[in-house]
TIVO-2410 file (N, C-alpha, C; in nm, 3 decimals):
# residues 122
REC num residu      c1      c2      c3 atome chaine
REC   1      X   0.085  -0.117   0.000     N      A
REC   1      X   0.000   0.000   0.000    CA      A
REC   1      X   0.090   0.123   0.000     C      A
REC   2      X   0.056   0.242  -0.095     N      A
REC   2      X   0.114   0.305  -0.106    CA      A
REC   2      X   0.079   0.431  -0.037     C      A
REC   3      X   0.151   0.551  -0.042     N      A
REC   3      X   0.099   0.672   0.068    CA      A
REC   3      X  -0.015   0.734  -0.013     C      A
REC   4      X  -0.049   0.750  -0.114     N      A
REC   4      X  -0.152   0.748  -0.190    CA      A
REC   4      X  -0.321   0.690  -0.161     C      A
REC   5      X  -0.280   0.570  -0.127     N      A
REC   5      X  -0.397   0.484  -0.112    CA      A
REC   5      X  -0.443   0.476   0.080     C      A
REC   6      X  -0.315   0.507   0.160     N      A
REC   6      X  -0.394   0.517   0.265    CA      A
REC   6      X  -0.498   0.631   0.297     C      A
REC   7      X  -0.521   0.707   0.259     N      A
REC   7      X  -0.657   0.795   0.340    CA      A
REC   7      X  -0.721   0.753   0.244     C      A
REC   8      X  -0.752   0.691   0.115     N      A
REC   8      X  -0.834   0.623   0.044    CA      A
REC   8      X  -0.900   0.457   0.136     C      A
REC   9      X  -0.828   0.417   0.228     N      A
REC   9      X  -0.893   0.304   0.307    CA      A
REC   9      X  -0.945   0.383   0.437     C      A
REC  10      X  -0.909   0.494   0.469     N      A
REC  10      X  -0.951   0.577   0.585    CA      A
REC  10      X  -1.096   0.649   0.539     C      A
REC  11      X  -1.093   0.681   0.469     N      A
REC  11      X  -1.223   0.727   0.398    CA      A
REC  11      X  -1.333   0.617   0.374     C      A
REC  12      X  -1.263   0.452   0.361     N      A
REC  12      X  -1.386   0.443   0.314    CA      A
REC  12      X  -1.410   0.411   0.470     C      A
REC  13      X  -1.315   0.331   0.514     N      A
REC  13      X  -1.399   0.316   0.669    CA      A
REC  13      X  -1.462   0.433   0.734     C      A
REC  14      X  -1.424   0.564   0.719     N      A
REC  14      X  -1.557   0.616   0.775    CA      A
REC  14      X  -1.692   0.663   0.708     C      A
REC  15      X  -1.664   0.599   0.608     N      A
REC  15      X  -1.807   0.586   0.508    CA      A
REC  15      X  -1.848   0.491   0.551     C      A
REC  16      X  -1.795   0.383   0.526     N      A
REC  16      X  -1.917   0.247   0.640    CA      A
REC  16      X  -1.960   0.268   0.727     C      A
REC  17      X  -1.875   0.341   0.885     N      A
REC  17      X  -1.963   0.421   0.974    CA      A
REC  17      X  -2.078   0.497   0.930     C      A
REC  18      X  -2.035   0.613   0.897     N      A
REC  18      X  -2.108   0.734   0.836    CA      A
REC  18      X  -2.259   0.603   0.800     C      A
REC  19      X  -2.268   0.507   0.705     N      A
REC  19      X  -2.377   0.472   0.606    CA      A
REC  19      X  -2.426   0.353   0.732     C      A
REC  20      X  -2.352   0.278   0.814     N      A
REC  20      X  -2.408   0.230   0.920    CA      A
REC  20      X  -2.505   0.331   1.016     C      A
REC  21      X  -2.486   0.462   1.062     N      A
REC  21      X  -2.569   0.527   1.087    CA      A
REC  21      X  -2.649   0.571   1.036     C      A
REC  22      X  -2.643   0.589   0.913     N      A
REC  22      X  -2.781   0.633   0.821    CA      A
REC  22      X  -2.883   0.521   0.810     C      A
REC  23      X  -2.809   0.378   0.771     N      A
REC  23      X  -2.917   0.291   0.778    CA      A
REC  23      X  -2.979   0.310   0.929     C      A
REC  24      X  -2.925   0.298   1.006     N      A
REC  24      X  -3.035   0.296   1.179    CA      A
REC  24      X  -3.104   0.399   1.184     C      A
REC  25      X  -3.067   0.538   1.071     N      A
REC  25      X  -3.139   0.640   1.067    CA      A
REC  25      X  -3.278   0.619   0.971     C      A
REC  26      X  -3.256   0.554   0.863     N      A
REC  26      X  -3.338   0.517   0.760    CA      A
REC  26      X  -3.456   0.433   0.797     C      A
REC  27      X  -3.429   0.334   0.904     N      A
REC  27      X  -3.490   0.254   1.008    CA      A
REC  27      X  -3.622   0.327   1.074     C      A
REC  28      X  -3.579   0.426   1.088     N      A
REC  28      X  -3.669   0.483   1.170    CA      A
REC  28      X  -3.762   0.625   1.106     C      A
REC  29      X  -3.875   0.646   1.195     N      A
REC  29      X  -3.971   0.750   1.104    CA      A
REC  29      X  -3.911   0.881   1.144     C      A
REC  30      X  -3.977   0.990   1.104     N      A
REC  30      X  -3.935   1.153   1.147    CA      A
REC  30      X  -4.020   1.099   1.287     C      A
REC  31      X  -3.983   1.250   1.385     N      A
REC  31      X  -3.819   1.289   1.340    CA      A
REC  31      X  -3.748   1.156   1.406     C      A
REC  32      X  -3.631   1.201   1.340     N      A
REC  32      X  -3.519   1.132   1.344    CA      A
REC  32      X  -3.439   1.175   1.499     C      A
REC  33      X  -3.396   1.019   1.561     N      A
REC  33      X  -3.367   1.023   1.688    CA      A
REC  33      X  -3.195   1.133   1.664     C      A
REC  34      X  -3.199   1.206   1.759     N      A
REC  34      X  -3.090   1.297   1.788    CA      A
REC  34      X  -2.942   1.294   1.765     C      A
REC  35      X  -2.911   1.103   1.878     N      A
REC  35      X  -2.783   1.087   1.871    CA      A
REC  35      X  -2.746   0.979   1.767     C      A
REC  36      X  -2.860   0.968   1.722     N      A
REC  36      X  -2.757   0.847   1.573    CA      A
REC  36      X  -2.744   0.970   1.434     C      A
REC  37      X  -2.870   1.082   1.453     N      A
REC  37      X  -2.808   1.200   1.350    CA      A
REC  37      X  -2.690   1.263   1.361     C      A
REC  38      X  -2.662   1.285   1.497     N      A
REC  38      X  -2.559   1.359   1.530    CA      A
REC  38      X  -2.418   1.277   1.482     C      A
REC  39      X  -2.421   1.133   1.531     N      A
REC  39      X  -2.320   1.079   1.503    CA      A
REC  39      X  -2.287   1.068   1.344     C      A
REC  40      X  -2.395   1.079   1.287     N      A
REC  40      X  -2.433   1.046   1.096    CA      A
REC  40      X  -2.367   1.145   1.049     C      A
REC  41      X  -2.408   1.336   1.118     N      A
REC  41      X  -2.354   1.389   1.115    CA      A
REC  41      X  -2.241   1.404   1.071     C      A
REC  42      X  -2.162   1.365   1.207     N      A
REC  42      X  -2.047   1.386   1.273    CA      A
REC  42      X  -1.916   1.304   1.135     C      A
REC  43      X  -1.967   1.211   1.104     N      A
REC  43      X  -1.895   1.065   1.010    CA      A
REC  43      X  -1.893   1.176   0.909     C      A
REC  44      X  -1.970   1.237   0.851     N      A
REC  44      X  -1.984   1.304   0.758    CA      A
REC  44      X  -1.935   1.380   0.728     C      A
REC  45      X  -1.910   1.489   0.823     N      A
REC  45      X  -1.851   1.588   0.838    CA      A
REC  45      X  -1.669   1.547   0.838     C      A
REC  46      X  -1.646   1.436   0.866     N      A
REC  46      X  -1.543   1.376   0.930    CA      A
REC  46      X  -1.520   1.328   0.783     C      A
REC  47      X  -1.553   1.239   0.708     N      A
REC  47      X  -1.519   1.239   0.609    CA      A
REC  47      X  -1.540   1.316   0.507     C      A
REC  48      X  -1.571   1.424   0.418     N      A
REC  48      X  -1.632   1.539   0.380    CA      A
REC  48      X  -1.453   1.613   0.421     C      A
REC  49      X  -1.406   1.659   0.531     N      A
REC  49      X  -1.302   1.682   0.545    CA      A
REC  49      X  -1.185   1.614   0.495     C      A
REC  50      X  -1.191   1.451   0.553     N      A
REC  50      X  -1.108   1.381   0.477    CA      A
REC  50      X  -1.059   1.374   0.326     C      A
REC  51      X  -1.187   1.406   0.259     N      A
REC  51      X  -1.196   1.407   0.116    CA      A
REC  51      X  -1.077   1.535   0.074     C      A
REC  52      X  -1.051   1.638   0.131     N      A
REC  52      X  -0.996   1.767   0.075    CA      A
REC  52      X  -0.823   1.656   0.048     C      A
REC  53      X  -0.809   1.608   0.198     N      A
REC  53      X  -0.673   1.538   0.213    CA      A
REC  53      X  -0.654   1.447   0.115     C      A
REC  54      X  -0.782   1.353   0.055     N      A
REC  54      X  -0.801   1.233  -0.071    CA      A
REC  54      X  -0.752   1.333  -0.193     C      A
REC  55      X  -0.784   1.420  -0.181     N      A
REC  55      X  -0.809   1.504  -0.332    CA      A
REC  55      X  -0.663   1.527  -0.366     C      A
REC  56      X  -0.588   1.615  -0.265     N      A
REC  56      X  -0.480   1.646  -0.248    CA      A
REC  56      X  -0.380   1.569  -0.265     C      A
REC  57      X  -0.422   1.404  -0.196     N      A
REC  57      X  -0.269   1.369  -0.239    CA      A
REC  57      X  -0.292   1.243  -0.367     C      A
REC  58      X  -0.390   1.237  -0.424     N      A
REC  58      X  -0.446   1.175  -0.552    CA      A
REC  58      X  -0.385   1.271  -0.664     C      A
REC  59      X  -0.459   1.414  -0.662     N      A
REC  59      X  -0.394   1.502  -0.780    CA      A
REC  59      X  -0.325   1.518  -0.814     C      A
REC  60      X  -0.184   1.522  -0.657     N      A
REC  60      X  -0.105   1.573  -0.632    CA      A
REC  60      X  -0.005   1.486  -0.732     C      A
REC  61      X  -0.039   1.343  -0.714     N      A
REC  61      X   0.062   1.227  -0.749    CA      A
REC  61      X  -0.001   1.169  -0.887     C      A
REC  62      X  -0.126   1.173  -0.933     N      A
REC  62      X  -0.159   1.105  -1.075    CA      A
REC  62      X  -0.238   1.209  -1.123     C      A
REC  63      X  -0.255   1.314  -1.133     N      A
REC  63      X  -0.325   1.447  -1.195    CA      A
REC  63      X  -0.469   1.414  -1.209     C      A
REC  64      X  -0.504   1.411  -1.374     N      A
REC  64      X  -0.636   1.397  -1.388    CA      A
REC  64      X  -0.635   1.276  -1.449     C      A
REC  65      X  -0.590   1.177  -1.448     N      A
REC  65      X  -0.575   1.032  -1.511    CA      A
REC  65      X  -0.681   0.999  -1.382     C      A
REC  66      X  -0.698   0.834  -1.434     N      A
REC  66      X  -0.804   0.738  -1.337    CA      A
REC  66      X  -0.813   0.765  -1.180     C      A
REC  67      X  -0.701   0.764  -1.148     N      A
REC  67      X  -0.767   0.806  -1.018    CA      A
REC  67      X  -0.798   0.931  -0.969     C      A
REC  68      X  -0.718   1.020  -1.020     N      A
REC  68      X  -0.785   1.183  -1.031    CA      A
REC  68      X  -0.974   1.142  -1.067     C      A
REC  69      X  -0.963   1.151  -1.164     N      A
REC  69      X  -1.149   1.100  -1.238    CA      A
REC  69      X  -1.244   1.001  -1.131     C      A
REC  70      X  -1.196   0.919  -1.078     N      A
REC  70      X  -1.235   0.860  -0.912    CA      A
REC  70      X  -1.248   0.939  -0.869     C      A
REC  71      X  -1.139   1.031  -0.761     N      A
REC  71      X  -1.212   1.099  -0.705    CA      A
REC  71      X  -1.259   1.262  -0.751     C      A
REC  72      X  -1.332   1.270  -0.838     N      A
REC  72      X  -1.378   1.376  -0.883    CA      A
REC  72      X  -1.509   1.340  -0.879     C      A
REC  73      X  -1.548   1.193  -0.918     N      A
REC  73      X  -1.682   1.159  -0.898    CA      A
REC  73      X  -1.685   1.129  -0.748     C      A
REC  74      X  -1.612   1.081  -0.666     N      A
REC  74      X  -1.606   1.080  -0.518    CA      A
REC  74      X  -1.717   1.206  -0.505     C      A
REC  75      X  -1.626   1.338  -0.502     N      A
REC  75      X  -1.652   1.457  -0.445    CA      A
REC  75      X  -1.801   1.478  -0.503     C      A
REC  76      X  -1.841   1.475  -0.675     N      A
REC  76      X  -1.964   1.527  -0.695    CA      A
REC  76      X  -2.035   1.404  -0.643     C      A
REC  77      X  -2.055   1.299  -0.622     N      A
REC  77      X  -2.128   1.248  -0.506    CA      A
REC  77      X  -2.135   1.253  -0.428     C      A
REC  78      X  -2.047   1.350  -0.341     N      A
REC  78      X  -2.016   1.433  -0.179    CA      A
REC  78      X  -2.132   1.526  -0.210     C      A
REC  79      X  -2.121   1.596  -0.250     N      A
REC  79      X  -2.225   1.752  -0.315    CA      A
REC  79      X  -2.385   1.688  -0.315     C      A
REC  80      X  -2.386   1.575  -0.381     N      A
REC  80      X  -2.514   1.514  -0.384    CA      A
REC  80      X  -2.543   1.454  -0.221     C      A
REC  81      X  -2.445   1.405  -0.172     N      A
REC  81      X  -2.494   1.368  -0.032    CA      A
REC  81      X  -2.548   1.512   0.043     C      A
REC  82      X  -2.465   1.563   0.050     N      A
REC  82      X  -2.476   1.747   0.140    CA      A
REC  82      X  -2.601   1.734   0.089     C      A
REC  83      X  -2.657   1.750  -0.013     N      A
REC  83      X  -2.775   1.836  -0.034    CA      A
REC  83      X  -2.915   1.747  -0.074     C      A
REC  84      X  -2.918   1.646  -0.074     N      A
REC  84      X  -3.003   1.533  -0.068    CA      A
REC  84      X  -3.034   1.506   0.130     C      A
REC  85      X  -2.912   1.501   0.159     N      A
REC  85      X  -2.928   1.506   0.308    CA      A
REC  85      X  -3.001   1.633   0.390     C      A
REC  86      X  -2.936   1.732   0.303     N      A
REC  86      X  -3.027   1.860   0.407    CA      A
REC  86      X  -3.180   1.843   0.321     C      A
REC  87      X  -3.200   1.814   0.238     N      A
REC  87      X  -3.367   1.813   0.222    CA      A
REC  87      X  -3.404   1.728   0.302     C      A
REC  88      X  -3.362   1.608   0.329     N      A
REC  88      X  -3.450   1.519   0.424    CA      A
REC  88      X  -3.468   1.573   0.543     C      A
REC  89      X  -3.347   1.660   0.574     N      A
REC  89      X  -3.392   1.706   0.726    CA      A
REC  89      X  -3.448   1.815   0.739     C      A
REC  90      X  -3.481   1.910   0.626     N      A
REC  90      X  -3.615   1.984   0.645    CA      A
REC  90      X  -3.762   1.938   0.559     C      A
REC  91      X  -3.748   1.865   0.513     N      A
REC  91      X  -3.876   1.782   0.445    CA      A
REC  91      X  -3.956   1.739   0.578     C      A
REC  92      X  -4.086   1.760   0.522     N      A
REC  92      X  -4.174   1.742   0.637    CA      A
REC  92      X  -4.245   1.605   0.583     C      A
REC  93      X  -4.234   1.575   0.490     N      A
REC  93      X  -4.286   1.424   0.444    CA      A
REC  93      X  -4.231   1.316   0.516     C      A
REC  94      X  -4.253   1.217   0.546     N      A
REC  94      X  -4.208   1.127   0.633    CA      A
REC  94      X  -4.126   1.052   0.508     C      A
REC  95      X  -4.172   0.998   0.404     N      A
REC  95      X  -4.122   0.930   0.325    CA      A
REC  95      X  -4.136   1.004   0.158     C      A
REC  96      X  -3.991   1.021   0.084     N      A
REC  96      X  -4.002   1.050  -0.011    CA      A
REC  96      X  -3.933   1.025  -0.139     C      A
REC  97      X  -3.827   1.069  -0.253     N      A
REC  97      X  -3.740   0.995  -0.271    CA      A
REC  97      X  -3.625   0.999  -0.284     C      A
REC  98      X  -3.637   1.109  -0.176     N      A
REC  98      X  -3.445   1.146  -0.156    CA      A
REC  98      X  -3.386   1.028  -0.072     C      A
REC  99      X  -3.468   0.954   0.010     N      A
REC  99      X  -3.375   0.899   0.077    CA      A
REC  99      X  -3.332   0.757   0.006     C      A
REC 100      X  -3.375   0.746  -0.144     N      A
REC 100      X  -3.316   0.660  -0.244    CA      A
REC 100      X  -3.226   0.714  -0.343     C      A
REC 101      X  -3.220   0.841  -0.354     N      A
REC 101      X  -3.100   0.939  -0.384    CA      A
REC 101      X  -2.964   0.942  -0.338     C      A
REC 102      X  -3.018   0.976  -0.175     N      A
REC 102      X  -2.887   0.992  -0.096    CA      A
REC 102      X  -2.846   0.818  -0.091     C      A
REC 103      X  -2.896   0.733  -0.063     N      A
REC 103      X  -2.866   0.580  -0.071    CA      A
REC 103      X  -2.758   0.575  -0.166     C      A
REC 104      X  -2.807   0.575  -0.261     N      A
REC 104      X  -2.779   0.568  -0.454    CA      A
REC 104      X  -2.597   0.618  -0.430     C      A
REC 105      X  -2.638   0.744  -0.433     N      A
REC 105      X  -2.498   0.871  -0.427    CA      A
REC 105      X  -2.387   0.806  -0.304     C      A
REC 106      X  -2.442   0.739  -0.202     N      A
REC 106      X  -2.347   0.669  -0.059    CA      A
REC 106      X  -2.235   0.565  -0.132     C      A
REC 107      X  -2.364   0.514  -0.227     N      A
REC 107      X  -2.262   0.393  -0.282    CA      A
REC 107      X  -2.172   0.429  -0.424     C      A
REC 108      X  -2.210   0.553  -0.494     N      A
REC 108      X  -2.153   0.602  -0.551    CA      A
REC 108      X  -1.993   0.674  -0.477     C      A
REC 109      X  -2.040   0.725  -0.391     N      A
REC 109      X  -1.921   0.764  -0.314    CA      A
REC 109      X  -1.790   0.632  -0.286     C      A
REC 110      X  -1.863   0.477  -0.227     N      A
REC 110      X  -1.788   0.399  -0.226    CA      A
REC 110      X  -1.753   0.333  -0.328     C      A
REC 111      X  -1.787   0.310  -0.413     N      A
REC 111      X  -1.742   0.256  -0.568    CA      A
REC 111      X  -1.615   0.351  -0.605     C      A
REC 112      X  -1.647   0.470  -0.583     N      A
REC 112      X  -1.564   0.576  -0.636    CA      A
REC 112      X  -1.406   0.580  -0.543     C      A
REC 113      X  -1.463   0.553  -0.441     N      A
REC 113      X  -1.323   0.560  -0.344    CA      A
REC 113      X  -1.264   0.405  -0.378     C      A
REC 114      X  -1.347   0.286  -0.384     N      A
REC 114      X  -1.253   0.168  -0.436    CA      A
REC 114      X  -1.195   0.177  -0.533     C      A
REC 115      X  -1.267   0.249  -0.655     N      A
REC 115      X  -1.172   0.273  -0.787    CA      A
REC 115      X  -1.069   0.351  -0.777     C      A
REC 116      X  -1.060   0.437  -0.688     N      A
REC 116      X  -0.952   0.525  -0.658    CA      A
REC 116      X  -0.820   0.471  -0.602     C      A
REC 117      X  -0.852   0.343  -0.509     N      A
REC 117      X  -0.747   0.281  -0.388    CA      A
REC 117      X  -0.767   0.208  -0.559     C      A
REC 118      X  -0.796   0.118  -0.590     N      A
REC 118      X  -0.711   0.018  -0.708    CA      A
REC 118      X  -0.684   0.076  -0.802     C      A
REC 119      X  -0.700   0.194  -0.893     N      A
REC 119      X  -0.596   0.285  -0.968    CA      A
REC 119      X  -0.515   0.326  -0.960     C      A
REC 120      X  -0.522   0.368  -0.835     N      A
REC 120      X  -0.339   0.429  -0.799    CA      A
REC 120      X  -0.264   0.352  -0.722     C      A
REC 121      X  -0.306   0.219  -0.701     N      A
REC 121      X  -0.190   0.123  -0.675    CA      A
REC 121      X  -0.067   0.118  -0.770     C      A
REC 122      X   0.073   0.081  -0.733     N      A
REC 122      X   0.193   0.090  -0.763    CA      A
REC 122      X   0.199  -0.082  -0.852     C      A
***
């Protein structure tokens, strides 16, 4: 493993967190209990940050070739999470079809980060 590919396995593990809390969030009706949002949050925010560090040392080392293009779709499936996510949490509908959007875009995010860790392997 190269220095490249580690915050690419750090990322995704806190995307499995991050999407382990959403499912227990998804589980349940509005509103949505406090401390599994907060923690959903929190993963999010936590990776969302991580991503600047993914970007940085991906570009930095293979430009805009395959794994650059990974994570570029990474990020615009970041953008789709942010904002698929804040509608659900001011949507007053209990059920609608963002939360097969934001689903959709989660796993887009992880597809995107695996193609990223096996492209820029050495």
């Amino acid at each position: 493993m190269n220095a490249v590919q580690l915050p690419l396995v750090v990322e995704a593990v806190l995307l499995l967190v991050a999407m382990a809390f959403g499912a227990a969030l998804g589980l349940r009706a509005k509103p949505y209990g406090k401390v599994k949002l907060s923690f959903h949050l929190f993963f999010f925010l936590w990776f969302a940050t991580g991503y600047y560090f993914v970007a940085q040392a991906v570009w930095s080392s293979h430009g805009w070739n395959g794994p650059g293009i990974a994570v570029l779709v990474m990020g615009i499936a970041l953008l789709v999470q942010l904002a698929t996510g804040l509608r659900m949490l001011v949507s007053k509908k209990p059920r609608n079809r963002w939360p097969i959007v934001h689903g959709v875009s989660a796993g887009f995010v992880l597809v995107a980060d695996i193609a990223a860790f096996l492209l820029s392997g050495s």
